[in-house]
N, C-alpha and C positions, 0 to 999 in steps of 0.2 A: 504494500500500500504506500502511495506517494502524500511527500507531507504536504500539508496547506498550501506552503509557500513556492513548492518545486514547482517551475514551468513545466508545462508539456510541451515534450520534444517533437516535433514534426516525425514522425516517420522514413517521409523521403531526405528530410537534413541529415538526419542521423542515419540511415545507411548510405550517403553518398557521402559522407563526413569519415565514415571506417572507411567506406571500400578506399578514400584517396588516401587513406594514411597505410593502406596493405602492404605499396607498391614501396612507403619508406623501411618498413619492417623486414620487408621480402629481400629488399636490396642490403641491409645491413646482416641480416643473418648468412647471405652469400658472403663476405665478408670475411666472415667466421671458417671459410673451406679449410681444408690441409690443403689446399693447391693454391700457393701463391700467385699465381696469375689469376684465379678464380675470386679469390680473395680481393684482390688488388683492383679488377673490373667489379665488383658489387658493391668497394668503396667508393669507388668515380659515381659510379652510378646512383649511388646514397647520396653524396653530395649536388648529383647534378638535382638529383629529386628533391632535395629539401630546397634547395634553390629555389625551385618552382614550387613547392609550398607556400613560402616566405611572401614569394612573389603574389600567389592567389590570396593570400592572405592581407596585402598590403592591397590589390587590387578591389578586396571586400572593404577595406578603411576606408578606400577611395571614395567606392561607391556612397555610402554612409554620408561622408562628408559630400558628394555629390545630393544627398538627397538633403540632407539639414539644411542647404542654404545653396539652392541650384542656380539661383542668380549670382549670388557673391560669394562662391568659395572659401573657405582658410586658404588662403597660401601656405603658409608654414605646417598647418594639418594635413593637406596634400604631400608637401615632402616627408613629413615627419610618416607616410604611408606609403610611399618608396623607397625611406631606407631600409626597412628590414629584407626585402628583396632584392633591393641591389648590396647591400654586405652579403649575401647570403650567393649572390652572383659573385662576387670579387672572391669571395672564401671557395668555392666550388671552382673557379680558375685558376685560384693558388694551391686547390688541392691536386687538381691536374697536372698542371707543373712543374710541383715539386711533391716526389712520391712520398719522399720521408714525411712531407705533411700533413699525411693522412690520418695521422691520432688526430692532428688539430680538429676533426671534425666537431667534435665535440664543442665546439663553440657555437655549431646549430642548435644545441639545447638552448644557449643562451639568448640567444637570436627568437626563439619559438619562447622563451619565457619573457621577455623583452615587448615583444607583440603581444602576448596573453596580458599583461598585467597594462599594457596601454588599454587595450579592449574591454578588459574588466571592470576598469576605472569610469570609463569615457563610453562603456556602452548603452546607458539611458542617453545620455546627453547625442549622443551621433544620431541616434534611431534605430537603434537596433532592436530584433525585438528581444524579450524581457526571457525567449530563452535561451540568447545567442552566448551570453555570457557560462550557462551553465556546461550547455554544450565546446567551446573553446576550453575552460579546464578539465574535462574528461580528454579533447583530444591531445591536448597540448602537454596534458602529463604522460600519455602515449607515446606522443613524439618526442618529448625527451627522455624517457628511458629506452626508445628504440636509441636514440643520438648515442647512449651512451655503450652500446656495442661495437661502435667503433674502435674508442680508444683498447674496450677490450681484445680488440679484433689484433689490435698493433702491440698491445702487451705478451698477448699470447704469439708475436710475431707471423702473425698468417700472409703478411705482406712485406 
């Protein structure tokens, strides 16, 4: 039984909200191979996908701030909704580049909690609805404890 106060989750939010977070799961536990090149292609690929998380996720702020004030914008609310996507782009090119940087991944937890706690703050005020917030800390704890099988991926030297 749901308390008083829990929003009710949409249905279709909440399983297209798991299914996009599968593909970061999926790709961090390849990671995890004994086959270093196996390993080493599901960490690119962990990074390239959180990238694009970060990114749909800054792309939702956008929108938000698109809808609160669609004649006059935030400037600075708009940016401040494409940094966690383009860090999240810059970190996923610097993981490509340079391979030994691939424990750094784990700076996408911080990126994903960085977003969550802007949103959680700021989500009456945007427009969001009242059960977007609950929904982000269920996924955004998901996604940081996927985040953090990276570094174990590079501890256990798999790459």
């Amino acid at each position: 039984m749901t308390e008083p106060n829990t929003p009710f989750l949409p249905r279709a939010a909440l399983r297209l909200s798991f299914l996009g977070l599968i593909p970061l799961a999926v790709t961090a536990l390849v990671s995890l191979s004994q086959h270093p090149s196996t390993a080493h292609v599901g960490a690119v690929s962990f990074a390239l996908y959180a990238a694009v998380l970060l990114s749909f996720l800054g792309g939702v702020r956008c929108g938000f701030e698109l809808m609160r004030a669609p004649q006059r914008p935030n400037g600075l609310r708009l940016l401040f909704s494409a940094l966690p996507g383009l860090t999240g782009w810059a970190l996923a090119l610097f993981v490509v580049i340079v391979p030994g940087a691939l424990g750094s991944s784990s700076v996408f937890a911080g990126l994903f909690a960085a977003q969550y706690v802007w949103d959680h703050r700021s989500a009456a005020d945007a427009g969001a609805p009242e059960w977007y917030p609950l929904l982000r800390r269920v996924l955004t704890g998901g996604a940081m404890i996927v985040c953090l099988l990276i570094p174990l991926a590079t501890v256990l030297r798999r790459f």
